[in-house]
C-alpha positions in Angstrom: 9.1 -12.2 12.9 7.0 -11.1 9.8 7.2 -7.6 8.8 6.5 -4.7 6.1 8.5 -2.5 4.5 7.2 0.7 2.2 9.2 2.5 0.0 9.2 5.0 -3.2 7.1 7.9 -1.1 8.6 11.5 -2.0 8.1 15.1 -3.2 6.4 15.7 -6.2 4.3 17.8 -8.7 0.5 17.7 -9.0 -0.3 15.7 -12.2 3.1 13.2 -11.8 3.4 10.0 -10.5 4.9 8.1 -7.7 5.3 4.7 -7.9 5.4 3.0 -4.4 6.2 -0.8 -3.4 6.0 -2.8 0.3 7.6 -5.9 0.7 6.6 -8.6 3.1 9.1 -10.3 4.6 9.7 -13.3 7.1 8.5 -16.9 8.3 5.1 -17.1 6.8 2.7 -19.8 5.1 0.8 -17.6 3.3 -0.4 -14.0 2.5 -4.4 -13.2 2.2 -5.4 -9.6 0.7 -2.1 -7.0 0.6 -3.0 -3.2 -0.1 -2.2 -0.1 1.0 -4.1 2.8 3.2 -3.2 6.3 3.9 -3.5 9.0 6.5 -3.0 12.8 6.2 -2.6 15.2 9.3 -5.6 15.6 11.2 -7.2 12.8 9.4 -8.5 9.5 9.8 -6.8 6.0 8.1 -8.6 5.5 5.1 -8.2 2.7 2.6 -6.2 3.4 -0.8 -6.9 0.3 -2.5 -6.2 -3.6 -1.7 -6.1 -6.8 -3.6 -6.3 -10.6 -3.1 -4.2 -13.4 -3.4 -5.8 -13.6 -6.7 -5.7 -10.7 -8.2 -8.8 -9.1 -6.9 -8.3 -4.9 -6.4 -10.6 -2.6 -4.5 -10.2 1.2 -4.8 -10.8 4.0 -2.8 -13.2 6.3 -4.4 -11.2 9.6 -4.1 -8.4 7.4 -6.0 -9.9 5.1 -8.8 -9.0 5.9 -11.9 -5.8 7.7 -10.9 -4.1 4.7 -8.9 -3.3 1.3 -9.4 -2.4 -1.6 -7.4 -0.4 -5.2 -8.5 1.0 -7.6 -6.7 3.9 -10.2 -7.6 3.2 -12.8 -4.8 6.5 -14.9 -5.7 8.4 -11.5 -4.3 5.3 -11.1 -1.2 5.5 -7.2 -2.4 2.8 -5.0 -3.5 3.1 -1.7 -5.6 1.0 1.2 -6.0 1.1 2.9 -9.3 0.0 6.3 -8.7 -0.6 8.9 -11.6 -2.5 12.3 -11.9 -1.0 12.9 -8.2 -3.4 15.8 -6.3 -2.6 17.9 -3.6 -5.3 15.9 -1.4 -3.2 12.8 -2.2 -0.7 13.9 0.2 -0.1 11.6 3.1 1.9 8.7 5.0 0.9 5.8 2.7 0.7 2.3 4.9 1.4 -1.0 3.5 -1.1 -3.9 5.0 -1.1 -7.5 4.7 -3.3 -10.3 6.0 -1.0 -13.3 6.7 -1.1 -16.7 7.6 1.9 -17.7 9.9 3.4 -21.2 9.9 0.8 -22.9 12.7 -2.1 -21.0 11.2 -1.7 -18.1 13.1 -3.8 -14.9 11.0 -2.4 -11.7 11.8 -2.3 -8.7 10.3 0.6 -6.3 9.7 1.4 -2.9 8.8 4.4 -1.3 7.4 6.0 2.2 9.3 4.7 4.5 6.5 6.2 6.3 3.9 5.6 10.2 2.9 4.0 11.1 0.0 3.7 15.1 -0.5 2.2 16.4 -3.6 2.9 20.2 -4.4 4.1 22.6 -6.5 
């Protein structure tokens, strides 16, 4: 059983900052790419940003600048650093990760979501 888990979403102002981390968890070899995506009401999933075994990030265009992803693989968790916080950047915010199971099994896996509202 390898799982997910996000936490950190919340309520909070336009112009602050939520930081939000996913842990992966479980019998694993390995873990490929992590990163996180997001998906507002009405909405398709769309990609936040994502970032390789090592170190490698790709941002979402609505989001560079403003957000940051790292990774400590010794812990298998991911954070999001997220700072100049928009209304737009309100949304369930999905962890992802592209693992290797023990037998060399690839799967990939995705957290339950956590809410991220950004108002005033």
């Amino acid at each position: 059983q390898v799982q997910v888990a996000e936490s950190g979403g919340g309520l909070v102002q336009p112009g602050g900052s939520l930081k939000l981390s996913c842990a992966a968890s479980g019998l694993m070899w390995s873990i490929n790419d992590m990163g996180w995506y997001r998906q507002a009401p009405g909405k398709q999933r769309e990609l936040v940003a994502d970032i390789t075994r090592g170190g490698s990030t790709n941002y979402g265009d609505s989001v560079k600048g403003r957000f940051t992803i790292s990774r400590d693989s010794a812990k298998n968790t991911v954070y999001l650093q997220m700072n100049s916080l928009k209304p737009e950047d309100t949304a369930v915010y999905y962890c992802n990760a592209d693992i290797i199971k023990i037998g060399g099994t690839r799967l990939i896996i995705w957290g339950q979501g956590t809410q991220v509202t950004v108002s005033a």
